[in-house]
C-alpha positions in Angstrom: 0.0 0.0 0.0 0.9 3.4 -0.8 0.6 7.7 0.5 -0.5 10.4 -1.4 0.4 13.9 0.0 -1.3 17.0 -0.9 0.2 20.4 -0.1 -2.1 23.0 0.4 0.0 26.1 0.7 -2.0 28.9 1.8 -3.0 30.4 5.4 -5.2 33.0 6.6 -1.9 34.5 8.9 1.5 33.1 9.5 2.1 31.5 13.0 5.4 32.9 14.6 7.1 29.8 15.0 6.0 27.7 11.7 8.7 27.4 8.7 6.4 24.8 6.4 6.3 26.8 3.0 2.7 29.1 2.8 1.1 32.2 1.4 -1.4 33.9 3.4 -2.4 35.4 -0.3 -4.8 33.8 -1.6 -5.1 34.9 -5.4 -3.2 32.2 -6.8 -5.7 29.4 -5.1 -7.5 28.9 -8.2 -4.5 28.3 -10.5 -2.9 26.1 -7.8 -5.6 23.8 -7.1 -5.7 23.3 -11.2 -1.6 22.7 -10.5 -2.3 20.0 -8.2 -4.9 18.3 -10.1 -2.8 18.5 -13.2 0.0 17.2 -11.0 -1.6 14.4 -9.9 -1.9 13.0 -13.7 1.8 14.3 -14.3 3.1 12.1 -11.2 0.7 9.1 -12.0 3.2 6.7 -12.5 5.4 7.4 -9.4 4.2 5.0 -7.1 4.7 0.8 -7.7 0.8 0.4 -7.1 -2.1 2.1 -7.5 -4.0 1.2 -4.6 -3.7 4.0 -1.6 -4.1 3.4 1.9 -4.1 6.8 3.1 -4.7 10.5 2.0 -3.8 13.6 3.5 -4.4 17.2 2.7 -2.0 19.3 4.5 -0.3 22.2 4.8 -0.4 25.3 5.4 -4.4 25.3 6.2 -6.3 22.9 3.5 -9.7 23.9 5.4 -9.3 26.9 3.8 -10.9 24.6 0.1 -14.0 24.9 -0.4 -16.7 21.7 -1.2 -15.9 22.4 -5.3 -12.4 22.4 -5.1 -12.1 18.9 -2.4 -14.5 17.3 -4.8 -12.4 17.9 -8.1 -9.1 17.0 -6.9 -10.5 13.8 -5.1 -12.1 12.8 -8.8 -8.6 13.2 -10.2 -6.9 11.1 -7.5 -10.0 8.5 -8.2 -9.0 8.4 -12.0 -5.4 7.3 -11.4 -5.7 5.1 -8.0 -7.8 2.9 -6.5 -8.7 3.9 -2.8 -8.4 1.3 -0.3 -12.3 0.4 1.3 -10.6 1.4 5.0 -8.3 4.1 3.4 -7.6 7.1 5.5 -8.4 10.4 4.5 -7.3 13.2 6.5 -7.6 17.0 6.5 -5.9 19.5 8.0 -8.1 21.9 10.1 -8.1 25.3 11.8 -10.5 25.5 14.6 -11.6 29.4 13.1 -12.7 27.1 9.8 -14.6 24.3 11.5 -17.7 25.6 11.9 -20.9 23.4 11.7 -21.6 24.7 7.9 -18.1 24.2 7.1 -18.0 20.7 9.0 -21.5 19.7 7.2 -19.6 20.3 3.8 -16.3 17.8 5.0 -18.7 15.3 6.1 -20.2 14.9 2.4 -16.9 14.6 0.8 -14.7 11.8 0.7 -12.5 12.9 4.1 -12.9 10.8 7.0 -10.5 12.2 9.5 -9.4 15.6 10.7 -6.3 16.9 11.7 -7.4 20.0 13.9 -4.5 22.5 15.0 -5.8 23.4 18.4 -2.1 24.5 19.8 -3.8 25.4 23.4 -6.9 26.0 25.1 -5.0 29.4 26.1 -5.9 32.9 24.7 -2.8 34.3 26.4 -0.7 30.8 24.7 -2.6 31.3 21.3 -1.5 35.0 20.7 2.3 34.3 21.5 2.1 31.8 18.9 0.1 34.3 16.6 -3.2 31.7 15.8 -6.0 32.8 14.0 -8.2 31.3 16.1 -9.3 31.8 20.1 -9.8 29.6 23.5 -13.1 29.0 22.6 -13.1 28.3 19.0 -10.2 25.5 20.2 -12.9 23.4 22.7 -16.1 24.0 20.7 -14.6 22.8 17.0 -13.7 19.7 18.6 -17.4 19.2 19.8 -18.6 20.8 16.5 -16.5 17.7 14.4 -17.9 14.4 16.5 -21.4 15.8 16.0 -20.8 16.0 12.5 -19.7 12.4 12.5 -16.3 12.6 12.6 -15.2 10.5 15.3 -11.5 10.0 14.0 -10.1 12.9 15.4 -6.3 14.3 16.0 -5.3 16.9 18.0 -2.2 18.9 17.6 -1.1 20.4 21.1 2.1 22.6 21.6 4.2 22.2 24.9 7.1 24.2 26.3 6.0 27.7 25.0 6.9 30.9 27.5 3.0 31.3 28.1 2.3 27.8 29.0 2.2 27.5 32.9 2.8 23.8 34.0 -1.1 24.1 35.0 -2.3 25.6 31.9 -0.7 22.4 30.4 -2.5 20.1 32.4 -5.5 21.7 31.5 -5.1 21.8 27.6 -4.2 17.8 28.1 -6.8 17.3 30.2 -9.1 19.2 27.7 -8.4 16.9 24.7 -9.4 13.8 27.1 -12.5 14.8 28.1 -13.2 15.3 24.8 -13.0 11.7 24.3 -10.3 12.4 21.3 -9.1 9.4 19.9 -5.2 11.1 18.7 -3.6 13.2 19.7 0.1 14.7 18.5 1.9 16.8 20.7 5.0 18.8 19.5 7.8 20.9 21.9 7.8 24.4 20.6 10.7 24.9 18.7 12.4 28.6 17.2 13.2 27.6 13.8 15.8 30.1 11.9 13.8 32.7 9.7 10.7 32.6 11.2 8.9 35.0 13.2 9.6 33.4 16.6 13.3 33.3 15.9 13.5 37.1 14.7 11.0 38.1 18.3 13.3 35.8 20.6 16.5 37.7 19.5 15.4 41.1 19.5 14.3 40.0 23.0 10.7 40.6 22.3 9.6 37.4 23.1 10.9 34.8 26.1 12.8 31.7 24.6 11.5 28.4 25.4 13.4 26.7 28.1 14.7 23.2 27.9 13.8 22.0 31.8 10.4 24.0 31.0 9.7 21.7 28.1 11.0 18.2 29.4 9.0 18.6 32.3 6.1 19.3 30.4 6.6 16.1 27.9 7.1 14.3 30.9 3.9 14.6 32.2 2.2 14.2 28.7 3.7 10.8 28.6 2.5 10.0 32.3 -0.7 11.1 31.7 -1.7 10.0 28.2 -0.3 6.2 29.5 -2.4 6.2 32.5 -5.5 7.5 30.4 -4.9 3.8 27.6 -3.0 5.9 24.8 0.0 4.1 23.1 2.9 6.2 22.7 3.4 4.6 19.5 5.7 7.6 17.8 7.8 10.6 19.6 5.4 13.4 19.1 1.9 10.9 18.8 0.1 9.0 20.8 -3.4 7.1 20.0 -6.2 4.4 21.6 -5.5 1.1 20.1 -6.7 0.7 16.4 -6.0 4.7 16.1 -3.0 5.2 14.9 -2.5 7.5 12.2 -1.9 4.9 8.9 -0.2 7.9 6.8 2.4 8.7 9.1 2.8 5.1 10.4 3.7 4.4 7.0 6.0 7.4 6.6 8.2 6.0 9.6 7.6 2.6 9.0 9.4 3.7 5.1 6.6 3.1 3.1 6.4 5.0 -0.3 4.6 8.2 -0.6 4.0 10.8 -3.5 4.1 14.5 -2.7 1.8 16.4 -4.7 2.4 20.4 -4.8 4.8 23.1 -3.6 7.4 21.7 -1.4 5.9 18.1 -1.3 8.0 15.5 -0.4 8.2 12.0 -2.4 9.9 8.7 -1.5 9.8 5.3 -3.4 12.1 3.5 -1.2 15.4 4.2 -2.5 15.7 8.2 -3.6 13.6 11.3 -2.2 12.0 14.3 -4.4 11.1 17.5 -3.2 8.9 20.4 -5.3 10.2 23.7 -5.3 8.9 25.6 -2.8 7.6 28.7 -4.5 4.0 28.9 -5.6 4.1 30.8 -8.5 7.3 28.8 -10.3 5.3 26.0 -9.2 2.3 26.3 -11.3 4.4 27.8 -14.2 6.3 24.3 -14.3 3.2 22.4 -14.1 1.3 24.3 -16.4 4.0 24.0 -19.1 3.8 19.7 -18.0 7.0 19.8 -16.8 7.6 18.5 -12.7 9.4 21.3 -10.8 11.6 18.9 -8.2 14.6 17.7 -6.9 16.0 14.2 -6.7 18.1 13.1 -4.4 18.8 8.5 -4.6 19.8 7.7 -1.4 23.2 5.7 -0.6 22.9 2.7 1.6 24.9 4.7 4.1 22.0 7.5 4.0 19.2 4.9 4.4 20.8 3.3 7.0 20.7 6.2 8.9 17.0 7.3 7.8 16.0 4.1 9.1 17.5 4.7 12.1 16.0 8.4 12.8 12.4 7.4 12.3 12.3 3.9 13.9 14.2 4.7 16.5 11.2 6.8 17.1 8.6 5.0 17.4 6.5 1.8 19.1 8.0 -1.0 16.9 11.9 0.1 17.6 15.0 -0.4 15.2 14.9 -4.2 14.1 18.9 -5.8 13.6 17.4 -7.8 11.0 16.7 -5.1 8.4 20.0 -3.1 9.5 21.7 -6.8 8.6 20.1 -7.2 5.5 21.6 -3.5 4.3 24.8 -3.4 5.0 26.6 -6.2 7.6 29.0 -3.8 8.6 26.2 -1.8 9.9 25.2 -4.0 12.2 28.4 -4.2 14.0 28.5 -0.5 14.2 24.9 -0.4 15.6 25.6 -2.8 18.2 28.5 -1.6 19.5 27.2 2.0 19.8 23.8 0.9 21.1 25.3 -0.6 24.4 25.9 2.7 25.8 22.2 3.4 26.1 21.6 0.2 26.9 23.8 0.5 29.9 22.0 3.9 31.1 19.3 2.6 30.2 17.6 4.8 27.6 17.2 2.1 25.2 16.0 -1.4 25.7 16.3 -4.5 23.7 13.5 -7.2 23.3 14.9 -9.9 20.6 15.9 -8.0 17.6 14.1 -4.8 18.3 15.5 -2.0 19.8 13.6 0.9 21.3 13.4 4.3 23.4 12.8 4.0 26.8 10.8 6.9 28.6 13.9 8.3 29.7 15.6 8.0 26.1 12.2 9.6 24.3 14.0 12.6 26.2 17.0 12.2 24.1 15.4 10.6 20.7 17.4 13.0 18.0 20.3 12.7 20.2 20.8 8.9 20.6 19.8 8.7 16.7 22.4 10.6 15.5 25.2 8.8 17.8 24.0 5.9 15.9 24.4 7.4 12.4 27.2 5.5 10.2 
């Protein structure tokens, strides 16, 4: 089975801390959406099958489409692939967007899943991170969605921000449980060069996030979410058995995937393609027929280490057998560099597999890049 990616790169206002490629100018949303769908023809035979088991609309703010546009580019993915019976099909989703007209039109389309960025259940959280929506958009969407049907549900929540008491914290996780939400992803702030955040933090405008601040606050995210019956089945995810997000799974379980649109991301299991991130050189290419990306075919070296970085990650560990069945000499290397954390005991072994313990979730990037070859 197979991903297909969408990229829909427009917002209604730029977050201070987010450095995925967007427009909050809308005027080209016509031609792109014609870009995408012609795209989607242009890239047909990228994938080994045609059969997908997931979809996902992202970006950028893809609630933003109205019913029209969903409905044409999901009867051009339809000419090209068959869609799994139990496929998921997920959206991106603003709170601000999701209100019960708006939810009514998602629910007739093919989607089956929403994405919905609450961030916080904080006004005071919400404006440091400059969201276009409010407190009380965040709770009520989420109601607004299950009463439209749409009982698989993620969450985004932020943790470690300035604004983000360790009781406010509580409460946003708390929130999201009573709720009854079935996913929920949950991502340390982070100042990323050349974004708003990073340009506030060193002028001094705006209070850095603090490392203790943060690990304190994924701590009890992981207590919490394990007490309540959620897997931690991925760094930044957690999910009730039979929840887990298939797209991603697949992402970090290297699957292949086709990007579709600005700055999408490819990969068919051996080489990776990214589109140019520009909007208007991206239509230009497309509309001429020609695929505006970059290819890069991966050395056994650099999938070694891929492999490592996202399994490493998540529920099902790093297995010796596939690291054998690259390279040998890898799994030499692995092994001896993997007994340091298994002597302090932020990794643990069961058979073949090797995975994070809590205390090593702390240190994921870390230990995965002390493993690299």
């Amino acid at each position: 089975m197979a991903g297909l990616y969408i990229h829909i790169p427009f917002c209604k206002q730029a977050c201070h801390y987010c450095n995925f490629h967007f427009s909050t100018s809308l005027k080209l949303k016509d031609q792109m959406v014609n870009a995408i769908i012609k795209e989607i023809e242009l890239q047909k035979a990228y994938l080994d099958c045609n059969e997908l088991s997931s979809i996902y609309l992202g970006g950028g703010t893809p609630s933003l489409l109205n019913q029209k546009e969903i409905e044409r580019i999901f009867q051009q993915i339809e000419r090209f692939y068959t869609i799994e019976e139990q496929a998921e099909i997920t959206l991106e989703a603003n709170p601000d967007d999701l209100t019960k007209d708006k939810l009514e039109m998602l629910a007739a389309t093919p989607i089956n899943r929403l994405s919905i960025g609450i961030q916080s259940f904080s006004d005071e959280d919400l404006t440091y991170m400059n969201r276009a929506h409010n407190a009380k958009e965040a709770g009520r969407c989420i109601q607004y969605a299950q009463d439209a049907g749409f009982d698989n549900l993620t969450v985004d929540l932020i943790y470690g921000t300035p604004t983000t008491s360790h009781a406010q914290w509580a409460t946003n996780i708390q929130t999201v449980l009573d709720l009854d939400v079935p996913h929920i992803s949950c991502y340390c702030l982070t100042v990323e060069p050349q974004t708003a955040l990073d340009y506030f933090v060193r002028k001094k405008e705006y209070a850095a996030p603090d490392d203790e601040h943060s690990a304190k606050q994924f701590e009890y995210l992981m207590d919490t979410l394990e007490q309540a019956g959620y897997d931690h089945y991925e760094i930044s995810n957690f999910a009730k058995p039979n929840h887990y997000a298939k797209h991603n799974s697949n992402y970090w379980l290297s699957q292949q995937y086709l990007g579709i649109g600005p700055s999408a991301h490819s990969f068919d299991g051996k080489s990776r393609q990214w589109n140019v991130a520009n909007n208007a050189q991206y239509i230009k290419a497309i509309e001429a027929s020609e695929l505006p990306f970059e290819r890069e075919e991966l050395s056994l070296q650099e999938r070694y280490n891929e492999y490592i970085m996202t399994s490493l990650r998540t529920i099902w560990g790093s297995d010796l057998n596939k690291i054998e069945a690259l390279e040998p000499v890898f799994k030499a290397q692995f092994l001896h560099k993997i007994q340091t954390y298994l002597d302090n005991k932020t990794v643990e072994q069961n058979g073949t597999i090797y995975r994070l313990t809590k205390a090593g979730k702390l240190l994921a990037d870390n230990i995965a890049m002390q493993l690299f070859f």
